[in-house]
N, C-alpha and C positions, 0 to 999 in steps of 0.2 A: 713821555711827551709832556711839556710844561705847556701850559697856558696859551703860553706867548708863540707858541711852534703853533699850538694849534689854531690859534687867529689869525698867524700870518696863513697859515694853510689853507683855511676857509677864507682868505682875502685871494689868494691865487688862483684858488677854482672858484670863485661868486660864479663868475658866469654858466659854469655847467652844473652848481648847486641851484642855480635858479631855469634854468631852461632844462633840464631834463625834468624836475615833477613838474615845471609848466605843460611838455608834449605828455608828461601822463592824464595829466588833468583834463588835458583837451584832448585826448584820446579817448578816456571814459566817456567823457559827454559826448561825444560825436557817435561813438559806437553806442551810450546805453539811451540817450535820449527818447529812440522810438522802440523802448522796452513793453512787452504788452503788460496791459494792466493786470493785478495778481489778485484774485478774489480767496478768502480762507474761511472754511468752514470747520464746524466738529461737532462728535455725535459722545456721548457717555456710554458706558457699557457695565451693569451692575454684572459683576463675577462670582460674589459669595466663597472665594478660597479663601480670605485671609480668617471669618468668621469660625469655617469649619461643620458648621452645620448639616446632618444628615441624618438618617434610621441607623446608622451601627455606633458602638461606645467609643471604639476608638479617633474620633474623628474631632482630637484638639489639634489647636491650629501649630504646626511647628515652622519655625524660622525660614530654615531653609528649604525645607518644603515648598514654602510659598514661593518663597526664590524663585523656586525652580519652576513651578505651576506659572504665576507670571511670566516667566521667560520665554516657555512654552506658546504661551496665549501668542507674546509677540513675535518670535519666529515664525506662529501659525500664518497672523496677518502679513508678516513683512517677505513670506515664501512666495516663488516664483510662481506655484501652480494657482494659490489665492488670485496674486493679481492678475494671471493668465483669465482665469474664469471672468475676474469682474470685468476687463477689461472686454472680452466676448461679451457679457451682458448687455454693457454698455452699449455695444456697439448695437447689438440684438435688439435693445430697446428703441435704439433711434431708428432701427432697417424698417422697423412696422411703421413708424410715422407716415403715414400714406401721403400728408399733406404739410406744410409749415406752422410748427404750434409751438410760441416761445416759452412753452411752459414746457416744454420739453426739451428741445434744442433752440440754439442760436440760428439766426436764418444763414450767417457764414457756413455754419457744419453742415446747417442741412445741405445746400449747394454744393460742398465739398462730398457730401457722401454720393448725390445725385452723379458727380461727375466719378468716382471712386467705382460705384453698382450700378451699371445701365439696368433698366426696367429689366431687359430677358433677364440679365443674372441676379437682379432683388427679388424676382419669381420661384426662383432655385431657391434663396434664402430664407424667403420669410413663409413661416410656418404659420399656424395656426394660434400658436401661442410665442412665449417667449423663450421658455424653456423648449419647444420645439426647434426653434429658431437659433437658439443657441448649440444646439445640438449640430444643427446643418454647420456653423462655422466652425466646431469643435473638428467635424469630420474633414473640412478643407481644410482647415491648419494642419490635421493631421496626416494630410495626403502625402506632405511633403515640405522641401523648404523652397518652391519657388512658387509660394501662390501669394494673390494678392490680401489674403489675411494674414498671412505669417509674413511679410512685406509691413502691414500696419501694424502688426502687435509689437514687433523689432523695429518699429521705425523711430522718429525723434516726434512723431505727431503728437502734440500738446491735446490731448484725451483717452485716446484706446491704444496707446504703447504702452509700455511698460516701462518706458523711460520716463514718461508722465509721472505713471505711478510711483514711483520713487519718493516723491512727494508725497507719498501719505506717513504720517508721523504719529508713530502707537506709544503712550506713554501711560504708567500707573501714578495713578492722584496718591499722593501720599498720606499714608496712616491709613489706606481705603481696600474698599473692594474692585475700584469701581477705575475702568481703564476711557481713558480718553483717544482720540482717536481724532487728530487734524489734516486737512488735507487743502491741497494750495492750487490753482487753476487756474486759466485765463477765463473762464466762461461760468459765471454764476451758479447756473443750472447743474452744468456737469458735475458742479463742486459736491451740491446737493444729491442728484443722482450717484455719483460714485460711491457714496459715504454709505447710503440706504442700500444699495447693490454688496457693498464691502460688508456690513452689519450683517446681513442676511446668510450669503456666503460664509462668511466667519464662525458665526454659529450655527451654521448647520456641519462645517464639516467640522467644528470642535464637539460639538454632540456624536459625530458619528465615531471619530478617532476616540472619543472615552468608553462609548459603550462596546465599539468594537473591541478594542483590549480586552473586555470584559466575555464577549461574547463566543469566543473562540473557545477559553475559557467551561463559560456554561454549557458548550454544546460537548464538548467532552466528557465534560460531569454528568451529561443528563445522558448521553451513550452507553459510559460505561457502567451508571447503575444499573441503567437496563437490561444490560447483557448480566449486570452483578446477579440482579436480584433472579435470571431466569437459571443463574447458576443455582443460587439459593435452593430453587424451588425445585428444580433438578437432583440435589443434594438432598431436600427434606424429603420427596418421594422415593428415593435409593434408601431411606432412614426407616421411612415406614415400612416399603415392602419387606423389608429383612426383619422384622419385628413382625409382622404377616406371615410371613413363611416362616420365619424360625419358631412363631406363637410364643414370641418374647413381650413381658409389659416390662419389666423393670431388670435386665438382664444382670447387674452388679446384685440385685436383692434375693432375684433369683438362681443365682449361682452360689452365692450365699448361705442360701436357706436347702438349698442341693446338698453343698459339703455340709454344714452343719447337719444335717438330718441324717446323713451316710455316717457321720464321724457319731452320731447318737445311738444310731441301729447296729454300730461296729461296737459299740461300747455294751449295749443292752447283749446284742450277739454273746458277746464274750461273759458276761455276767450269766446269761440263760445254761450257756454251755456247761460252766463249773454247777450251776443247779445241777444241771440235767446229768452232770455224771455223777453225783451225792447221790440225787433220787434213786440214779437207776441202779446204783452199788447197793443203795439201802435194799432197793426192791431185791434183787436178785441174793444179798443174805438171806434174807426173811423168806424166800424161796428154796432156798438150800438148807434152812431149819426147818420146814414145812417136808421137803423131804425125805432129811432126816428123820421125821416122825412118823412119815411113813403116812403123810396125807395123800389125800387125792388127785390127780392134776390140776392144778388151776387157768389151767386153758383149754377148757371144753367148748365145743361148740360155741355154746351159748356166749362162755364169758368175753372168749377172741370177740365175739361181733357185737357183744357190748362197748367192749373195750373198743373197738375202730370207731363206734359210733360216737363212744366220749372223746376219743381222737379226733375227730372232724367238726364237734362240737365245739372244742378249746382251740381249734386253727381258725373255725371262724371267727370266734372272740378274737383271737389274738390276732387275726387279721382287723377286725371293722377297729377294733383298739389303737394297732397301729397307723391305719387310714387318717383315724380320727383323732391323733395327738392333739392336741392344743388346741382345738375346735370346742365350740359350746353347739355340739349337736344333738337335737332332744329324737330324732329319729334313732343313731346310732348309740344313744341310749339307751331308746328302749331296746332296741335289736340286741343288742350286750344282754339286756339285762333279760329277753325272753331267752336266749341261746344259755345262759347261766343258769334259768329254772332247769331246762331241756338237759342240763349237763349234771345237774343236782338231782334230776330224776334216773338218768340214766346211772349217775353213781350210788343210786341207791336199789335200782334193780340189780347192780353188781353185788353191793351188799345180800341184799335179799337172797339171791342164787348164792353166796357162799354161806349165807346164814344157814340153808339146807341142805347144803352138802358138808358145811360142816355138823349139823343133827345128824347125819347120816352117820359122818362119822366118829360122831360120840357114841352114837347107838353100837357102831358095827366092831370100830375098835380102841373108841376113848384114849385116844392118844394126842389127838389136836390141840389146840388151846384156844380161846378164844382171842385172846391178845394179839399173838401173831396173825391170824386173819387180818383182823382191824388197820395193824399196821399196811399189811401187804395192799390192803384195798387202797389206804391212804398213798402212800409209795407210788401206785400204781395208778391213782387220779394224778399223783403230782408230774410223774415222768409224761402222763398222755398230755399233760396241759403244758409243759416245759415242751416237750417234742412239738404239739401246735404252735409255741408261740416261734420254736426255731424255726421250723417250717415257713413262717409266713415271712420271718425276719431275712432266711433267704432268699426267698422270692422278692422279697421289697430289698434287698440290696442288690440282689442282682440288675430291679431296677433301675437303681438309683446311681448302679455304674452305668447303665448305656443311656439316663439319661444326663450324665456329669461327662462320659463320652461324648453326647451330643452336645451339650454346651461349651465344653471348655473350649473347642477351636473355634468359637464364635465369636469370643472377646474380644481379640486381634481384627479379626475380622470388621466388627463394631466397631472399636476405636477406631479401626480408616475411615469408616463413616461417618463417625460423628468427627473425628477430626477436619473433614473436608467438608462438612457442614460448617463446624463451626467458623473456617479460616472461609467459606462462601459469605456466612452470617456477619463476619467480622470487614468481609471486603466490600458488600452491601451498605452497610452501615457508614463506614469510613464514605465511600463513594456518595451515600444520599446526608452525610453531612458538606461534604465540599460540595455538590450540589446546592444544598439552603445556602451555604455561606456564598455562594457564586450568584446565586438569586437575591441574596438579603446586597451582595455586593454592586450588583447589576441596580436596584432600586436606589442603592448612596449613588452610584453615579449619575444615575437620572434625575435627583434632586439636586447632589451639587454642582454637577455641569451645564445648569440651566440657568444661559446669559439671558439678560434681561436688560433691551435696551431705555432707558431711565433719562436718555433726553436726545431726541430725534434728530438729525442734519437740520440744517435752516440751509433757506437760499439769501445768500449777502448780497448787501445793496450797494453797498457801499466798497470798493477796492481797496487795502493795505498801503501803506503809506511807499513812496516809492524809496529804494534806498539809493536813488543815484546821486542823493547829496551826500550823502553816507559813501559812498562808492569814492566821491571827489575829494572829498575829506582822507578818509584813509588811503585812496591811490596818492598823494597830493604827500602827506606828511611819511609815508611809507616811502617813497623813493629818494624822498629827499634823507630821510635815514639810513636807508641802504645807500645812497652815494656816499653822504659822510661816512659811513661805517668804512664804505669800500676805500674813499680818501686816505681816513686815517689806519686802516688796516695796510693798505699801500705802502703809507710812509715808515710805520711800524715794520714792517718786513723788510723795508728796503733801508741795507746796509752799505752803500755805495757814498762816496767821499762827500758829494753833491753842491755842497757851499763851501767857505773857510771854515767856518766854525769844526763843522765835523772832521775836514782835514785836517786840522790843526789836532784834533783830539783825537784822530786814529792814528796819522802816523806822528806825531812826537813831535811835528818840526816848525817852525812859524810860516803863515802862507805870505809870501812875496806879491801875490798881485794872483785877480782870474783873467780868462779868456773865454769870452761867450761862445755857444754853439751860434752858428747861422744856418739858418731853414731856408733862404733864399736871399734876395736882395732887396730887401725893402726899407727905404729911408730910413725907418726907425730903428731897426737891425744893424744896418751901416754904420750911423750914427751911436748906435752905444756901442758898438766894436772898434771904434775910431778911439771913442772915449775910455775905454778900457786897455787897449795898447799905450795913452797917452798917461794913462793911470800908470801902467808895466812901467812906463820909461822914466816916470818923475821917481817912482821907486827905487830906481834903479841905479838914479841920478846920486839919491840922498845915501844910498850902500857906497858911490863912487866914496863920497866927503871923507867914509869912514880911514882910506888908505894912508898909510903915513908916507910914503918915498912916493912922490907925485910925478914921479921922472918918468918911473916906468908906467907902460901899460897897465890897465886895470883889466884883468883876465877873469872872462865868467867862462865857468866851465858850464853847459846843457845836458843836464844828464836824465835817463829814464830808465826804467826797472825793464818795461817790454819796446818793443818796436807799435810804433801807430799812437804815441801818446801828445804827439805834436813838438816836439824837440825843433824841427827843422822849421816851421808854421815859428815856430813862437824865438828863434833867434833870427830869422829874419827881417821878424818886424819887429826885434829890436836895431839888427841892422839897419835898418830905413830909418826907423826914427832917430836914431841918435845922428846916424850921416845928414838928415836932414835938420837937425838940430846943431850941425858945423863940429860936430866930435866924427873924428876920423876914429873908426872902428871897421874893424876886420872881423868879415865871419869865414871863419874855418869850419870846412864838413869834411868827413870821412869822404874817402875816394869815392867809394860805392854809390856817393850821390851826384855822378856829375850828367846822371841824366835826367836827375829830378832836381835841379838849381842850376838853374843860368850861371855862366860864366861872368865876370863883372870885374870890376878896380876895386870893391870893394871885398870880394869873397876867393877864395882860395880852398885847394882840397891836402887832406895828408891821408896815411895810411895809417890805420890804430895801429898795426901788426910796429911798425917805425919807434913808435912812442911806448913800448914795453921797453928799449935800452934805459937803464936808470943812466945814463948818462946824457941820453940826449932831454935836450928842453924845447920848449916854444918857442926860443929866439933861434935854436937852431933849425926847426921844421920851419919857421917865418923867413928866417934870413937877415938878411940887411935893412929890410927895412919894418924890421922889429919894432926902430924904437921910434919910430915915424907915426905909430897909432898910437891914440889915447883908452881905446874899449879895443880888447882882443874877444873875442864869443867862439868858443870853439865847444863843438857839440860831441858829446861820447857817444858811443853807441851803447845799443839798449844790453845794461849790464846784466843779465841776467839770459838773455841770449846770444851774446857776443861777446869774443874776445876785445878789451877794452885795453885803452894804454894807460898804464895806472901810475905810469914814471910821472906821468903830467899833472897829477891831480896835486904834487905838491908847488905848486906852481900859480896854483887858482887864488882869487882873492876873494873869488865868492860862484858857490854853486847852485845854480838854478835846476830844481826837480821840476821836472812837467809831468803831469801825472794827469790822466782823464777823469772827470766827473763822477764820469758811470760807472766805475769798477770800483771795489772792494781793496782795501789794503790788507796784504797777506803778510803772515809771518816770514816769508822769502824775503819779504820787499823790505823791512824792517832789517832783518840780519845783512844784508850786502850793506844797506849805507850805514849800519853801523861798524860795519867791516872798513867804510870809506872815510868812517870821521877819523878811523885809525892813524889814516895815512896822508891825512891833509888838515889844515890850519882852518880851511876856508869855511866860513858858516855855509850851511846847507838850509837851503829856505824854497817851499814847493811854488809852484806855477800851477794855478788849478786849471784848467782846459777843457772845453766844451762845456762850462755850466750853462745851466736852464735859464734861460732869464727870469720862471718861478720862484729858481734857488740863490738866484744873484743875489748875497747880502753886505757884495760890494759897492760901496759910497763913491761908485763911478760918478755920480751927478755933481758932488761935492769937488770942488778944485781942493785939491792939497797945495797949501803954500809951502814954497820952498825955501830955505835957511837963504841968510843973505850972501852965504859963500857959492850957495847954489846961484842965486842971482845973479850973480855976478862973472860967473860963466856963463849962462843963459846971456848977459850980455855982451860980454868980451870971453867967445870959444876960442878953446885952447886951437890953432890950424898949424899942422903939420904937413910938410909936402909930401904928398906918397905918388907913386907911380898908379898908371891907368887899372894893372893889372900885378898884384903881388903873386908871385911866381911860388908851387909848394919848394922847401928846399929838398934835396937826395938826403 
């Protein structure tokens, strides 16, 4: 769209670019005029999340952390149940006002509340205190949804709805801790009371929702140690008693020192053994040479019950010996060492009684020796003391099996003890550390969740600037934008012929002349429809000049692509004016119209179906008095929906398209007349039909002077005699 499209466009509509933002304008101010006045308050709220401070290490400040903890905050405030409560407080606070106190409420609300709670039901309501009070409407709203609190909290009432509240506006100070909090009202007070209700409310349930996270938490922790540690204790007493009863101190030491000492006395065992079979082989040669020589028994009375007694002598040694391995025992010392005299005596009573039976028997038959005695004695202290020390070594293994019998199935045993101790000791443990850190956790929340309000509501004096000039202003220059938008977005979309101009450049052809739309009949309409056919007909005049053989008729052929585009409208009144202008001219129409055109002397009908002979002509459909008119007008039917007579069109000396305004030129409509310029000489030039008088950018105002050839018919017309009534021919 150029410039120039677009000023004439804003010259066409001035009137409704000026009166439609006029009725907005004076809409806004009619409707905002008695706006009530808007009072704005705000309160600051110190947060402490962006700094991070608290008792545990991990608590530096991260990005989105804060994000998200601010977000928090104000979803907290900006949630239904917040202002459900503050707006019950409110309301709460003003129920006790027993009497009118502007420092509480406006005298309007109080009187609205007086009519709202008759006395009987503000007896119901108000409590003792406020928080009591607030409880009683908690319980009616909650009754149900038809009472009259849940009526006010869901209503439009400018203070205790929650449509009010919407107007509270939570925002973070930037680079800060610290959240601000504005709020907008008709009534000073309230503005004030709301903010200090909201503050309060706010952080009391932002304290509960942190610690609670936490606490649910703690109480788990602090449950299940309980139960850990009773497990514990249960587990160390099932430890002790089996150390009790089994009379265990160090059971792995003591098993231990078990096998070692059995694997010691197996070893000494077996060492005494091979002694004790040398000794006793030694003994028993040295008896068998004794013999031999013919000595005397060596087991008399006496010496057998020496000999047991040195026997019982060297078992108790080599028993308190064995007792007392590895021991510094000055008792078991001396015991060894008085049983060794007792055994050193007795082996020398042994001596002594062979020393006189061997006198005996030197005297008797001096065969003995004194040698082999000695030996036999010694042989025979060494097998009694090897025999004691077997002896005891038996007995202390056979201990040492039933007490390695008794330990060794206790170890398994042990290990499930101490294993389910230690997995008590370890779940204990584990449990009373999530504990501390649930407690150390609980104490970060209580110091960083403590808001702190850092600059109090005020009550404003003064009302907000009003914006209803602001309102006039942007209603005002906003509609006048959107009509222009809608104007030129209109004319943008609309593809339709609508002037010459655009005719002339959709469909290819030069435009001949328009024909305005009429709305009615009003002088001024009249008048430029008058002056636009007189337009048609000077045009029409100056196409006649162009004919060379002036003899004949000048034949316009009317043609249109559909039916309804004005063919019949627009050769009529060419018919009128040029008859009225002393040019005999003949309008011919298709048969089909002789019930939409009067009959006349000047008009006549034929049948298209006639005019497909290439043989026949127009002077044959006219007849005789063919050459009697000066303007022949014969109208085709609409090409594109009816059969037309196309033998005729070479015959035309010029073709008038009538085409409407409103519609669009289609590629249909383009191929048929250029199928028509095939077949005829005649220029083809449109009739634009129905324009807008917005789109008219026809110079109807302007007379056209006509050449002086035209002149001069204009003063001396061509008159030819014709009959009243040209008959069609067969």
């Amino acid at each position: 769209m150029t410039f120039r499209s677009f000023y004439r466009l804003m010259l066409r509509n001035w009137l409704i670019l000026i009166s439609i933002p006029l009725i907005t304008a004076a809409s806004i101010f009619f409707f905002g005029r008695k706006m009530d006045k808007e009072y704005t308050s705000d309160t600051v709220i110190y947060t402490g999340i962006a700094s991070g401070m608290g008792v545990k290490e991990d608590n530096s400040s991260d990005y989105f952390a804060t994000n998200r903890a601010f977000a928090n905050l104000l979803n907290l405030i900006n949630s239904r149940e917040t202002k459900q409560e503050v707006a019950l407080r409110l309301l709460a606070t003003h129920l006790m006002a027993k009497k009118y106190d502007p420092a509480v409420l406006s005298e309007e609300k109080y009187n609205r509340l007086q009519e709202w709670f008759p006395e009987s039901f503000r007896k119901k309501l108000v409590g003792a205190s406020v928080e009591e009070t607030t409880k009683n409407l908690e319980d009616i709203l909650k009754s149900g949804d038809h009472n009259g609190i849940y009526n006010i909290i869901n209503s439009d009432e400018p203070g205790y709805s929650l449509k009010a509240l919407t107007k509270i506006n939570a925002t973070q100070l930037p680079n800060s801790n610290l959240l601000k909090i504005e709020y907008v009202s008709n009534d000073p007070v309230i503005v004030r009371q709301t903010l200090e209700i909201l503050s309060n409310v706010f952080i009391r349930k932002h304290t509960a929702l942190m610690e609670g996270q936490n606490e649910s938490v703690m109480n788990y922790f602090e449950t299940a140690t309980t139960n850990a540690y009773k497990r514990l204790e249960a587990a160390e007493e099932s430890f002790l008693n089996f150390h009790k009863t089994n009379s265990l101190i160090n059971y792995n030491e003591q098993a231990s020192a078990i096998a070692a000492d059995k694997q010691h006395m197996l070893e000494n065992y077996n060492s005494l053994e091979m002694q004790y079979a040398g000794a006793f082989s030694a003994l028993k040669a040295v008896e068998k040479t004794l013999k031999e020589r013919g000595a005397v028994t060596l087991y008399n009375q006496e010496i057998l019950q020496l000999r047991d007694q040195l026997s019982k002598l060297n078992t108790q040694i080599a028993e308190i010996e064995v007792i007392n391995r590895g021991k510094a025992n000055a008792t078991a010392t001396n015991q060894i060492a008085t049983l060794k005299q007792q055994a050193d005596i007795v082996e020398n009573k042994i001596k002594l009684t062979l020393d006189n039976a061997y006198s005996k028997i030197q005297a008797a038959q001096a065969v003995e020796s004194k040698n082999l005695l000695d030996e036999w004695i010694k042989n025979t202290v060494l097998v009694e003391e090897l025999k004691g020390q077997l002896f005891v070594i038996r007995r202390q293994l056979k201990v040492f099996g039933e007490q390695y019998d008794k330990v060794a199935p206790l170890g398994a045993e042990l290990r499930k003890i101490e294993r389910e101790k230690d997995l008590a000791e370890k779940e204990y443990f584990s449990l009373l550390n999530g504990l501390t850190e649930s407690k150390l956790n609980q104490r970060n929340i209580e110091i960083t969740s403590q808001l702190t309000v850092v600059d109090p509501p005020y009550t404003p004096i003064k009302p907000t600037k009003s914006n209803l000039l602001l309102l006039l202003l942007f209603g005002t220059f906003g509609t006048f934008f959107v009509v222009t938008a809608y104007l030129v977005g209109t004319e943008l979309v609309d593809n339709s012929l609508k002037n010459t101009r655009i005719a002339a450049i959709q469909t290819g052809l030069p435009v001949l002349s328009t024909l305005p739309v009429l709305f009615g009949k009003k002088k001024r309409q009249v008048l430029a429809a008058q002056k636009a056919e007189e337009v048609l007909t000077r045009q029409l005049l100056l196409k006649m000049q162009q004919k060379q053989n002036v003899r004949e008729p000048f034949i316009i052929g009317v043609l249109s692509s559909l039916a309804g585009e004005g063919k019949s409208t627009a050769l009529s009144i060419l018919a009128n004016q040029l008859n009225a202008k002393g040019i005999k001219t003949l309008a011919l129409f298709p048969e089909d119209h002789t019930d939409l055109v009067a009959s006349g002397s000047h008009t006549s009908f034929y049948s298209p179906l006639y005019g497909l002979n290439n043989r026949i002509s127009i002077a044959d459909i006219i007849g005789e008095s063919y050459s009697k008119y000066t303007v022949i007008l014969v109208e085709f039917p609409a090409v594109l929906e009816n059969t037309y007579p196309t033998s005729l069109l070479k015959y035309l000396d010029l073709i008038v398209l009538t085409v409407r305004a409103n519609r669009t030129w289609q590629e249909t409509d383009k191929a048929i007349f250029e199928e028509i310029k095939k077949v005829t000489l005649a220029p083809i030039e449109v009739l634009l039909n129905g324009v807008l008088a917005k789109y008219n950018d026809t110079p109807a105002t302007n007379s056209i002077k006509p050449t002086k050839k035209v002149r001069q018919q204009e003063v001396k017309p061509l008159v030819i005699n014709q009959p009243e009534e040209t008959p069609m021919s067969a």
